[in-house]
Structures are given as structure tokens and as C-alpha cells.
PQR file with spaces between the fields and no chain letter, atoms N, CA, C, O and H, PARSE charges and radii, in Angstrom:
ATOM       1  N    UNK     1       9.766   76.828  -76.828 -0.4000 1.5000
ATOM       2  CA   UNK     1       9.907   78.235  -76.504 -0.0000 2.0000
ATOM       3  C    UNK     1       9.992   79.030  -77.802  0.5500 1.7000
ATOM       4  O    UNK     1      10.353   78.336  -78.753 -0.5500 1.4000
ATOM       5  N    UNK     2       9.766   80.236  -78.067 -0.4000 1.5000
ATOM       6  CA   UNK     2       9.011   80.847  -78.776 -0.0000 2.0000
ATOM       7  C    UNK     2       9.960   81.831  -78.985  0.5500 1.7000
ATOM       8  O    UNK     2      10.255   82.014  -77.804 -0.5500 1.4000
ATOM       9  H    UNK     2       9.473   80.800  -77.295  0.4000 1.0000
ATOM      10  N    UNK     3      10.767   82.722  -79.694 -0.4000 1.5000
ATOM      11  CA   UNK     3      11.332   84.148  -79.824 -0.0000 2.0000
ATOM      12  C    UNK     3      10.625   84.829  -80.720  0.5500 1.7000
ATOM      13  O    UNK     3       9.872   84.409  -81.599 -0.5500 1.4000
ATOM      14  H    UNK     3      10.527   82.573  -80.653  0.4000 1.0000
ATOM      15  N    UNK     4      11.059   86.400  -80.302 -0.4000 1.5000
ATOM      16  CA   UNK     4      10.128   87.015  -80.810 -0.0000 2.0000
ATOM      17  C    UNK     4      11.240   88.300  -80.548  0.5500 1.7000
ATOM      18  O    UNK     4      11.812   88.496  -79.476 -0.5500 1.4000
ATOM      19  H    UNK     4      11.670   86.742  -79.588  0.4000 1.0000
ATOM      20  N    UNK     5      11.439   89.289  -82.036 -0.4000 1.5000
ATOM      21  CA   UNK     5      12.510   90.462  -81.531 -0.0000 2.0000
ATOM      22  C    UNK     5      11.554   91.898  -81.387  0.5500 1.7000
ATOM      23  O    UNK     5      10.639   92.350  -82.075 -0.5500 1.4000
ATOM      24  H    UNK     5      10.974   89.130  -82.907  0.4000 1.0000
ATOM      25  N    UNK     6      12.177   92.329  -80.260 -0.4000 1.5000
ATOM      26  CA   UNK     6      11.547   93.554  -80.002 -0.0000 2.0000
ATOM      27  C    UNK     6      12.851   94.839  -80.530  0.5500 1.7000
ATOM      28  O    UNK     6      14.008   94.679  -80.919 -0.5500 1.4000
ATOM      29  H    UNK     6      12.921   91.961  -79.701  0.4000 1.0000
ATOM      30  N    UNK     7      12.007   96.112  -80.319 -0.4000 1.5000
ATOM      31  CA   UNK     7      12.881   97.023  -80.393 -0.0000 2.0000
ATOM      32  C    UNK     7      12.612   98.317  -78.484  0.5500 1.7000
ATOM      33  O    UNK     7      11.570   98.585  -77.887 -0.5500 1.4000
ATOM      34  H    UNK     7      11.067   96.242  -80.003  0.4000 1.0000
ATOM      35  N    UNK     8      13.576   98.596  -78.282 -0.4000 1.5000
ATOM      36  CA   UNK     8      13.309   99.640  -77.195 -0.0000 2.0000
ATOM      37  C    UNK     8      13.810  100.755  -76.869  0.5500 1.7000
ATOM      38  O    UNK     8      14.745  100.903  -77.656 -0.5500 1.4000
ATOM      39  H    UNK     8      14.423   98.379  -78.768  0.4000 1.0000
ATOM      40  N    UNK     9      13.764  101.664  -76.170 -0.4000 1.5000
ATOM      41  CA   UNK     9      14.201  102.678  -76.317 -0.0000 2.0000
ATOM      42  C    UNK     9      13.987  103.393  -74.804  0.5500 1.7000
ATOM      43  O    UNK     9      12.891  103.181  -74.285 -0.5500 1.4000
ATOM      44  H    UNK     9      13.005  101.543  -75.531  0.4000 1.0000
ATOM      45  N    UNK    10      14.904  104.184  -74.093 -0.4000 1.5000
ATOM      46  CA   UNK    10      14.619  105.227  -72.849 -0.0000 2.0000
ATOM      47  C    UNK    10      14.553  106.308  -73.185  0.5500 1.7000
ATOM      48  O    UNK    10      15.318  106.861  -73.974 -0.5500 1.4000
ATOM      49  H    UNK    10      15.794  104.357  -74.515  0.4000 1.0000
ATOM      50  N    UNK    11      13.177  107.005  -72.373 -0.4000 1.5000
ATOM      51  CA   UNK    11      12.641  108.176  -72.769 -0.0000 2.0000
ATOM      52  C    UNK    11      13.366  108.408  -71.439  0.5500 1.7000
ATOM      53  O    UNK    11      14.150  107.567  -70.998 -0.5500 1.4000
ATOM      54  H    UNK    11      12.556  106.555  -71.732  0.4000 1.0000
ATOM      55  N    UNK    12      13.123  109.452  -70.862 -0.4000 1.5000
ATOM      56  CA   UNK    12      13.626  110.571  -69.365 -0.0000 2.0000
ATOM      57  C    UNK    12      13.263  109.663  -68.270  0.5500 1.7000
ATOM      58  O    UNK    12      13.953  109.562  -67.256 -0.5500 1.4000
ATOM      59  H    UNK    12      12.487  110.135  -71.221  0.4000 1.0000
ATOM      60  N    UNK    13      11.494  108.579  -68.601 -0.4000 1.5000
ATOM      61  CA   UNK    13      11.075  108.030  -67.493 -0.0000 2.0000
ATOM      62  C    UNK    13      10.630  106.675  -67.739  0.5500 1.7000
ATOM      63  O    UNK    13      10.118  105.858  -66.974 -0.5500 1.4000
ATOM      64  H    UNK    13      10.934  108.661  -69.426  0.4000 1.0000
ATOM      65  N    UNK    14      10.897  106.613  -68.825 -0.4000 1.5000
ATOM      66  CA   UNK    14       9.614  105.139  -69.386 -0.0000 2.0000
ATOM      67  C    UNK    14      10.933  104.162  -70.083  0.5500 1.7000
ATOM      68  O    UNK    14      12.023  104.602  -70.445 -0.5500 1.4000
ATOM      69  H    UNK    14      11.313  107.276  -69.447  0.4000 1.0000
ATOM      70  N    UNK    15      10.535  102.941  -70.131 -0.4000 1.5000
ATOM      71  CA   UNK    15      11.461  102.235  -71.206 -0.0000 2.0000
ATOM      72  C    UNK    15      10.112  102.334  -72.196  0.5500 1.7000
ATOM      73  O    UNK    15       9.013  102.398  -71.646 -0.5500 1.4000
ATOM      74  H    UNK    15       9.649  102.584  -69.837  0.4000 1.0000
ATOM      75  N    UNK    16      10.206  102.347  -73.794 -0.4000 1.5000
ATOM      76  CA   UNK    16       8.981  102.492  -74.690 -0.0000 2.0000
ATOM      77  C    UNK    16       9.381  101.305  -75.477  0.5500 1.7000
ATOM      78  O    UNK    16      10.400  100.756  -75.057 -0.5500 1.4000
ATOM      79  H    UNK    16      11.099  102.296  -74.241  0.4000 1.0000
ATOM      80  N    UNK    17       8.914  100.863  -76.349 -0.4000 1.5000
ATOM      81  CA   UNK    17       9.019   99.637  -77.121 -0.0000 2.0000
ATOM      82  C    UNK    17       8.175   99.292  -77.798  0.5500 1.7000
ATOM      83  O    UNK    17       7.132   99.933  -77.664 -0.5500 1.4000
ATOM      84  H    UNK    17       8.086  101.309  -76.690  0.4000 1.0000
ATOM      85  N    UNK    18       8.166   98.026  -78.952 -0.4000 1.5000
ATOM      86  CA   UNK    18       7.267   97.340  -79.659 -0.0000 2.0000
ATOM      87  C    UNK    18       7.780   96.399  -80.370  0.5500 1.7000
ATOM      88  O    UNK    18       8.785   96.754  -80.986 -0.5500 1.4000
ATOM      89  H    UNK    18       9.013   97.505  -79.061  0.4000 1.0000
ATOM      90  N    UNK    19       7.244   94.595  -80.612 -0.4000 1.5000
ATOM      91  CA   UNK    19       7.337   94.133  -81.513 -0.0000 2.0000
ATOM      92  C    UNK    19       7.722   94.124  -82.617  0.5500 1.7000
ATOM      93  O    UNK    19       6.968   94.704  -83.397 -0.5500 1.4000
ATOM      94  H    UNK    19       6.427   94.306  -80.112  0.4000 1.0000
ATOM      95  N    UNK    20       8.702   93.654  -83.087 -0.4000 1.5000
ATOM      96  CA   UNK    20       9.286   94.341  -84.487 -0.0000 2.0000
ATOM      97  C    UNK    20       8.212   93.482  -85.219  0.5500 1.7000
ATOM      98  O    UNK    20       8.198   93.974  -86.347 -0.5500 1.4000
ATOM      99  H    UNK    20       9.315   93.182  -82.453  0.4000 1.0000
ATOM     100  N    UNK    21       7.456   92.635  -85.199 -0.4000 1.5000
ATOM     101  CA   UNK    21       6.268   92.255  -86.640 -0.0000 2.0000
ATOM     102  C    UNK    21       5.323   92.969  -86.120  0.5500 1.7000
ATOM     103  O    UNK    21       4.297   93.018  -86.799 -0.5500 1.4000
ATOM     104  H    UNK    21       7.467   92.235  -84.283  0.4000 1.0000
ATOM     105  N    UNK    22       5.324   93.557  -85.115 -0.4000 1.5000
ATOM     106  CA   UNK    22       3.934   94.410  -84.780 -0.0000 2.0000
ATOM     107  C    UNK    22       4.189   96.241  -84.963  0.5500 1.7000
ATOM     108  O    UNK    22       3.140   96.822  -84.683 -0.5500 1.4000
ATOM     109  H    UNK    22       6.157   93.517  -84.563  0.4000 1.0000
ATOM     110  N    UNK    23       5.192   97.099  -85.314 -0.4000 1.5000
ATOM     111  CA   UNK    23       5.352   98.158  -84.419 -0.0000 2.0000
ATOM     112  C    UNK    23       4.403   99.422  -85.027  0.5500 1.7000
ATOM     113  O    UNK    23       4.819  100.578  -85.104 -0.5500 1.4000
ATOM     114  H    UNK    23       6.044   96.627  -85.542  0.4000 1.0000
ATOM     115  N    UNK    24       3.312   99.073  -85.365 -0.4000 1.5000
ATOM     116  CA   UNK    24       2.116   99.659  -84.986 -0.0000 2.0000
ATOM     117  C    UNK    24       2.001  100.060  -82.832  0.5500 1.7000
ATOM     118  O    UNK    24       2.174  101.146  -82.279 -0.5500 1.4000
ATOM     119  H    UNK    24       2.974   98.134  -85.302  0.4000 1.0000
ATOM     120  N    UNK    25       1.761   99.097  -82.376 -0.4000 1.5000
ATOM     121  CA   UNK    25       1.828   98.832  -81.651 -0.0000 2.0000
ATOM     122  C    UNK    25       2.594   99.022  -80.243  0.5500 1.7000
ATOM     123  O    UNK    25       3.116   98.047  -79.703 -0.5500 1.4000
ATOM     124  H    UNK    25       1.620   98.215  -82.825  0.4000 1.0000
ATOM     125  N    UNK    26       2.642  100.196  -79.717 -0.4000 1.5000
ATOM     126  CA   UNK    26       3.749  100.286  -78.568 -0.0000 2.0000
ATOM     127  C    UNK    26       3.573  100.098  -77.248  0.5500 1.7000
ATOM     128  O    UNK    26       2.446  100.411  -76.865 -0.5500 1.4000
ATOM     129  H    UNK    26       2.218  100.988  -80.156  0.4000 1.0000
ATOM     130  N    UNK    27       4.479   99.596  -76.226 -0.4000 1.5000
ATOM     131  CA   UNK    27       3.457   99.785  -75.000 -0.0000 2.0000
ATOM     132  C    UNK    27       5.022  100.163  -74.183  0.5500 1.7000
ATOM     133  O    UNK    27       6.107   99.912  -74.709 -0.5500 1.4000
ATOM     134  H    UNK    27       5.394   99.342  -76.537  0.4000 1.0000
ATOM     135  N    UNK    28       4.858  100.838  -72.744 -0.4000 1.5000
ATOM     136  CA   UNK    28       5.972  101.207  -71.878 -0.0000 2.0000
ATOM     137  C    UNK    28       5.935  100.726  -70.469  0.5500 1.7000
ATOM     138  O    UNK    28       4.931  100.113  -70.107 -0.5500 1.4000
ATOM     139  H    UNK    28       3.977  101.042  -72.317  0.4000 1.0000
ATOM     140  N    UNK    29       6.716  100.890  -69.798 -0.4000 1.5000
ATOM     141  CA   UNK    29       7.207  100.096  -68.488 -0.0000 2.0000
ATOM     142  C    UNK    29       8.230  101.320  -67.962  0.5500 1.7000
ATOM     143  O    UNK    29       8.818  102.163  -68.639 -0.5500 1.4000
ATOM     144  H    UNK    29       7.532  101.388  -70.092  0.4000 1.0000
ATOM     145  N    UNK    30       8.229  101.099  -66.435 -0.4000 1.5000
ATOM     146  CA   UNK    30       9.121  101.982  -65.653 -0.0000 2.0000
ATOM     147  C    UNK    30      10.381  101.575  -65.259  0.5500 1.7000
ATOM     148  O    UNK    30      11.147  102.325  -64.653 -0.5500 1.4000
ATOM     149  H    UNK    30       7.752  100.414  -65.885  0.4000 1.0000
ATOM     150  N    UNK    31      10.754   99.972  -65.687 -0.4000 1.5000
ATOM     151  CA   UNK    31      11.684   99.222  -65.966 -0.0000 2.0000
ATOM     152  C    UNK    31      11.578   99.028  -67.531  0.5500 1.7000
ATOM     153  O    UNK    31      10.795   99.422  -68.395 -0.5500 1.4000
ATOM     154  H    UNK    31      10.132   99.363  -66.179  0.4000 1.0000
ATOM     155  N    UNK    32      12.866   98.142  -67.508 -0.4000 1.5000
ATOM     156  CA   UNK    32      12.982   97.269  -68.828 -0.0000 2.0000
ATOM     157  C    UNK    32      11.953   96.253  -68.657  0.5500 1.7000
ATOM     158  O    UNK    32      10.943   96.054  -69.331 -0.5500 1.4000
ATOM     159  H    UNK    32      13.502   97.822  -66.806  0.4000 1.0000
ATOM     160  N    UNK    33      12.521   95.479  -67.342 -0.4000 1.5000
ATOM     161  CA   UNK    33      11.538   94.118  -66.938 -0.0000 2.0000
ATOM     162  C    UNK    33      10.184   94.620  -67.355  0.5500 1.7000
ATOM     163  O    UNK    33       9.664   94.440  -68.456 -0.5500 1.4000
ATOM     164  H    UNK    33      13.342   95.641  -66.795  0.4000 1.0000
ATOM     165  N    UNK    34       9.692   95.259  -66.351 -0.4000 1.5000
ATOM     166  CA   UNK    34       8.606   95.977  -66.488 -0.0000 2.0000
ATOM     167  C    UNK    34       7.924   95.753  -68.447  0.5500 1.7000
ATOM     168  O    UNK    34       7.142   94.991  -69.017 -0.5500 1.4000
ATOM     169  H    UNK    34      10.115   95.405  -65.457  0.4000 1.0000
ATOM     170  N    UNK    35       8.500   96.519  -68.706 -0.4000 1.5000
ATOM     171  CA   UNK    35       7.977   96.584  -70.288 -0.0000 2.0000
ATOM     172  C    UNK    35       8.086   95.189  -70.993  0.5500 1.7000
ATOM     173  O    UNK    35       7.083   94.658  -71.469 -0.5500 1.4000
ATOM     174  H    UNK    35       9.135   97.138  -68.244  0.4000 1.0000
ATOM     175  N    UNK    36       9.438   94.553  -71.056 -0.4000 1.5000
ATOM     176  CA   UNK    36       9.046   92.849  -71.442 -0.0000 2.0000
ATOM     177  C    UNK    36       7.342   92.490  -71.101  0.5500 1.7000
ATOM     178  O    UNK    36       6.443   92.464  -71.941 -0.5500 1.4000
ATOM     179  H    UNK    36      10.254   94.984  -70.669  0.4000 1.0000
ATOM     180  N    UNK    37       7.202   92.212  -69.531 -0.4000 1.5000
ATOM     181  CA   UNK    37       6.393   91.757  -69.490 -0.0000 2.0000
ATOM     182  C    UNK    37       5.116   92.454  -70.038  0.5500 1.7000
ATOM     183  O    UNK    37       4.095   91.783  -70.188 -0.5500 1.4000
ATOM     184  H    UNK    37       7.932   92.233  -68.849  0.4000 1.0000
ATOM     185  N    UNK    38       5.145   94.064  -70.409 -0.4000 1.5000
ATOM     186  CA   UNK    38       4.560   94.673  -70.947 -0.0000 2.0000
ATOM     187  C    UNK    38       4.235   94.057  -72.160  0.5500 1.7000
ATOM     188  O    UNK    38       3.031   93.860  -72.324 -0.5500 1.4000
ATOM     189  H    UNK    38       5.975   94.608  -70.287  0.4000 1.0000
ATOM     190  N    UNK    39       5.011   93.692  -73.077 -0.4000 1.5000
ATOM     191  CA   UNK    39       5.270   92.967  -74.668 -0.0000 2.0000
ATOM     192  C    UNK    39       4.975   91.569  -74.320  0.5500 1.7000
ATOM     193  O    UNK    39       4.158   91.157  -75.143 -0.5500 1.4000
ATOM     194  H    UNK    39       5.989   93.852  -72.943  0.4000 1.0000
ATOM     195  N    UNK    40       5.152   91.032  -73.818 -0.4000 1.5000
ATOM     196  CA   UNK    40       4.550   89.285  -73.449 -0.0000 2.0000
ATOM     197  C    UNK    40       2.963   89.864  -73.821  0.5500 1.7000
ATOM     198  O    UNK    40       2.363   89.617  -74.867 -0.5500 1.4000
ATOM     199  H    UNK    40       5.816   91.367  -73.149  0.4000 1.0000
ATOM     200  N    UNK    41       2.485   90.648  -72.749 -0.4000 1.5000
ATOM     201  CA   UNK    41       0.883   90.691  -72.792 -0.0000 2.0000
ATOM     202  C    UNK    41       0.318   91.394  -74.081  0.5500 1.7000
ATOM     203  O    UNK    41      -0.895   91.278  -74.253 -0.5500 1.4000
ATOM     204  H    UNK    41       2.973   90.849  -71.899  0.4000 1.0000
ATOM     205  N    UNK    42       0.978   92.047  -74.929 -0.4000 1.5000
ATOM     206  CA   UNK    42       0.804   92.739  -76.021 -0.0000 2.0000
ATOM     207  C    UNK    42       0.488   91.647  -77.122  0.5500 1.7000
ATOM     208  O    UNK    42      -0.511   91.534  -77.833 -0.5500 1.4000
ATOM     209  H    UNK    42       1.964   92.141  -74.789  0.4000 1.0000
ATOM     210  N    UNK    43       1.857   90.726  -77.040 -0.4000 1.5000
ATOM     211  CA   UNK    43       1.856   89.409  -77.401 -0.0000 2.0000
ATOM     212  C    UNK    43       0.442   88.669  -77.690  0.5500 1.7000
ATOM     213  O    UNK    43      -0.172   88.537  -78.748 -0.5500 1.4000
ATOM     214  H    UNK    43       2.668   90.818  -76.463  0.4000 1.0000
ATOM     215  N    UNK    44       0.101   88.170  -76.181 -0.4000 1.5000
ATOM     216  CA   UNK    44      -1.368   87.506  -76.061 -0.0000 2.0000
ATOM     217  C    UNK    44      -2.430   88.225  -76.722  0.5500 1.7000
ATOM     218  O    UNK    44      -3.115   87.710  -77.606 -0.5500 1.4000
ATOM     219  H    UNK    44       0.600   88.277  -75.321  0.4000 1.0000
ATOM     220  N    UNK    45      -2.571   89.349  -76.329 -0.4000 1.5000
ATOM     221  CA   UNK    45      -3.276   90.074  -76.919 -0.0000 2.0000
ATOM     222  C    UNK    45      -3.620   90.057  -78.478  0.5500 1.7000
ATOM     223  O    UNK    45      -4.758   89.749  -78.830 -0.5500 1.4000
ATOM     224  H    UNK    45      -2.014   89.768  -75.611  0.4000 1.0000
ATOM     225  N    UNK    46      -2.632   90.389  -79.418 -0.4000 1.5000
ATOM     226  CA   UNK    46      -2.903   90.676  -80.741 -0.0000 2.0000
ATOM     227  C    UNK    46      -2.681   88.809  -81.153  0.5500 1.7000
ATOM     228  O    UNK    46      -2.983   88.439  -82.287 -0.5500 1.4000
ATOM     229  H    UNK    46      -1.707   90.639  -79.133  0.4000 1.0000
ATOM     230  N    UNK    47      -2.280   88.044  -80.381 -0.4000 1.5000
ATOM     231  CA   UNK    47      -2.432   86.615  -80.920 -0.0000 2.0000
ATOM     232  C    UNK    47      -3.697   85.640  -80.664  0.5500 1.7000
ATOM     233  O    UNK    47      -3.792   84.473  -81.042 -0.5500 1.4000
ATOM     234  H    UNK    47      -2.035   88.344  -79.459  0.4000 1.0000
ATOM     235  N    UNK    48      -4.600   86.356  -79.969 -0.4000 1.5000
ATOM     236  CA   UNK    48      -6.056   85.949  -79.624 -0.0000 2.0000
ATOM     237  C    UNK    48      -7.048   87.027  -79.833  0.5500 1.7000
ATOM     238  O    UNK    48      -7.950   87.385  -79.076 -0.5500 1.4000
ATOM     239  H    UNK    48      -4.522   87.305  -79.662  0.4000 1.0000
ATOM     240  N    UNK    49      -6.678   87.532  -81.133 -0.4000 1.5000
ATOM     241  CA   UNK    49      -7.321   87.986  -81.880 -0.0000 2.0000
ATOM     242  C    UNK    49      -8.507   89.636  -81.114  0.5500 1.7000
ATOM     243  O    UNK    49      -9.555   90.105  -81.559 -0.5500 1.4000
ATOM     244  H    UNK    49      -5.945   87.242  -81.748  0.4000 1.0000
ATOM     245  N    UNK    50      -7.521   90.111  -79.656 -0.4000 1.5000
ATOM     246  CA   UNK    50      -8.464   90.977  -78.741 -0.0000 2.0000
ATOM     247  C    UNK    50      -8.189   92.235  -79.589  0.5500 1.7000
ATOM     248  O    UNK    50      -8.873   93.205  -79.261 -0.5500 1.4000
ATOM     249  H    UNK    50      -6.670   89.730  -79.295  0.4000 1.0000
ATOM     250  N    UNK    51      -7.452   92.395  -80.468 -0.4000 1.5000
ATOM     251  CA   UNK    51      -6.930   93.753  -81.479 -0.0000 2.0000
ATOM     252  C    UNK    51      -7.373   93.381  -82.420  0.5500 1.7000
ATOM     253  O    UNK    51      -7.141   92.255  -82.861 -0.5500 1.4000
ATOM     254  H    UNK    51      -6.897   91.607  -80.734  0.4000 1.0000
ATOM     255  N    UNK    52      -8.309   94.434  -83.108 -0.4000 1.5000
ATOM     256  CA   UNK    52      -8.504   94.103  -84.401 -0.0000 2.0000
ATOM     257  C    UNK    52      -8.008   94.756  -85.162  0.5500 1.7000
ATOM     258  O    UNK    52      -7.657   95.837  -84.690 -0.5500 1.4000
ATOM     259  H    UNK    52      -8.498   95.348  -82.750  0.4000 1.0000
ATOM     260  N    UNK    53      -7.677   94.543  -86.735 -0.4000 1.5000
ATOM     261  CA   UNK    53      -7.494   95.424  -87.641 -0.0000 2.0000
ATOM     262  C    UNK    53      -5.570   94.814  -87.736  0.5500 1.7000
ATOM     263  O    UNK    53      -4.800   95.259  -88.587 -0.5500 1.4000
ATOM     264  H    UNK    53      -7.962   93.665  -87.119  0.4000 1.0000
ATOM     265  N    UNK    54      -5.270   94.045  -86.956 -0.4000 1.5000
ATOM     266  CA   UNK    54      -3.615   93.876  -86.780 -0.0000 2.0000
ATOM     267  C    UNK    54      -2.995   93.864  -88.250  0.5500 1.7000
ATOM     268  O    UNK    54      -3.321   93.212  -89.242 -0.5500 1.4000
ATOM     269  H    UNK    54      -5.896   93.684  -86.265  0.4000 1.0000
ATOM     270  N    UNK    55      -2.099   94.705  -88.071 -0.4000 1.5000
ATOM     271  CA   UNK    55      -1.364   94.745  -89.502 -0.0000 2.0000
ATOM     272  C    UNK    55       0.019   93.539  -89.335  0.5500 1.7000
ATOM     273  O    UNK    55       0.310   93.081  -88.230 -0.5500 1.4000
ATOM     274  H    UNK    55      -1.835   95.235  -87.265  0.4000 1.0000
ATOM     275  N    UNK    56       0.490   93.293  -90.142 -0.4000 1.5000
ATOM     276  CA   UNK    56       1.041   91.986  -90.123 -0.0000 2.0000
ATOM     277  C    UNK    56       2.740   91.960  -91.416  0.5500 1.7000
ATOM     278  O    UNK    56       2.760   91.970  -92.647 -0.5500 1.4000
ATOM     279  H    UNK    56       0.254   93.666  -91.039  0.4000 1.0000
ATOM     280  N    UNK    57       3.514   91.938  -90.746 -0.4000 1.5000
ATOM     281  CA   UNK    57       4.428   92.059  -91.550 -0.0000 2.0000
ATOM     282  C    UNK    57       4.849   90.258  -91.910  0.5500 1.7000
ATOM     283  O    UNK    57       4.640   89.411  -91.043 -0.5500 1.4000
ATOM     284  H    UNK    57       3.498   91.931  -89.746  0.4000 1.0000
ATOM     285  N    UNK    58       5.380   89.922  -93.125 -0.4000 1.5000
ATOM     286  CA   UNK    58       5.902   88.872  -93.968 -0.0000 2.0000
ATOM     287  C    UNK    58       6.896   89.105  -94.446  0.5500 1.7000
ATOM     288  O    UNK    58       7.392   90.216  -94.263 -0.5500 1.4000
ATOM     289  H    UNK    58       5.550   90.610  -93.830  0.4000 1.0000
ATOM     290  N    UNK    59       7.484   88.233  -95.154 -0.4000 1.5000
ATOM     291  CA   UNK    59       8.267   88.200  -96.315 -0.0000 2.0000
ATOM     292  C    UNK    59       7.921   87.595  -97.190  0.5500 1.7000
ATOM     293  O    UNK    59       7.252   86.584  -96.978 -0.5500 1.4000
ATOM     294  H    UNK    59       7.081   87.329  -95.302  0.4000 1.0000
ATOM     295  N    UNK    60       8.258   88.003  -98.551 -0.4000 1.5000
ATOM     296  CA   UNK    60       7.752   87.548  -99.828 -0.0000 2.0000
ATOM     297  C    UNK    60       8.889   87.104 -100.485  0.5500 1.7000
ATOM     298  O    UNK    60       9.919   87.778 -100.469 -0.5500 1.4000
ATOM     299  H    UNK    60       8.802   88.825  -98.724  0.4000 1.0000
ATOM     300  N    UNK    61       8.803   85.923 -101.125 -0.4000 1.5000
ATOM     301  CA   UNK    61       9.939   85.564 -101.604 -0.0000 2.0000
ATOM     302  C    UNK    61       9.933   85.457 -103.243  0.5500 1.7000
ATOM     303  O    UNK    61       9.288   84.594 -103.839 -0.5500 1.4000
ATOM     304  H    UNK    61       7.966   85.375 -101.138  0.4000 1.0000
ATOM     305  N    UNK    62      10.674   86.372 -103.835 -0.4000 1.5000
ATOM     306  CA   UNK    62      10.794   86.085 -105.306 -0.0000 2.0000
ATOM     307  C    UNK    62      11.255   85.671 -105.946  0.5500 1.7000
ATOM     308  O    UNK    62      12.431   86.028 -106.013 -0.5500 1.4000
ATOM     309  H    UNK    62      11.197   87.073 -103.351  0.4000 1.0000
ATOM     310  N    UNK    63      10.704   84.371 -107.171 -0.4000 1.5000
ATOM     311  CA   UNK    63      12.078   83.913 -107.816 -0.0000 2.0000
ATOM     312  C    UNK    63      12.903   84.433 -108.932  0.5500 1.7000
ATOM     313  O    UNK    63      13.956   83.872 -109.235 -0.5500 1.4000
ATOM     314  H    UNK    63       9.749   84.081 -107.116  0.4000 1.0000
């Protein structure tokens, strides 16, 4: 099993959200649930390569 941290937020009607290595990227739901599964498919998406251009956060380690 796989984790992955998101960030989210309630607007008046929507839960809004995004991937914290992605947050280019947002997508919303009329639930919370709702939007998870929103971010699962966001998930698939930019990991089978259907987004192009994906910007990509790392860490760099210096000695």
C-alpha cells in the first residue's frame, strides 16, 4: 500500500484539493470522500503518463 499526502480545503460547496508532489494540479468533490476518490484518479492519471508536461517535486540532498 502506497501513501501519498494531500492538502484540502472547503469552499461554500466543494471540498478542493491536490497532491502535495503534484499541486499544480487540483481537482474537487461535493464530499470529502467524493474528492479522495477524486485524487486516487488524478493519481492514475499523471502516473500513466495521460498529463503531460507534469512538474515534479524532489528533494536534493547536499553535502
Amino acid at each position: 500500500m502506497k501513501k501519498i499526502k494531500y492538502t484540502y480545503w472547503k469552499d461554500e460547496n466543494f471540498y478542493l484539493g491536490y497532491l502535495n508532489d503534484y499541486p499544480d494540479y487540483q481537482t474537487q468533490g461535493m464530499s470529502k470522500e467524493e474528492l479522495i476518490d477524486n485524487l486516487k484518479e488524478l493519481l492514475k492519471d499523471i502516473e500513466s503518463d495521460e498529463i503531460p508536461y507534469i512538474r515534479k517535486v524532489e528533494e536534493l540532498v547536499v553535502a
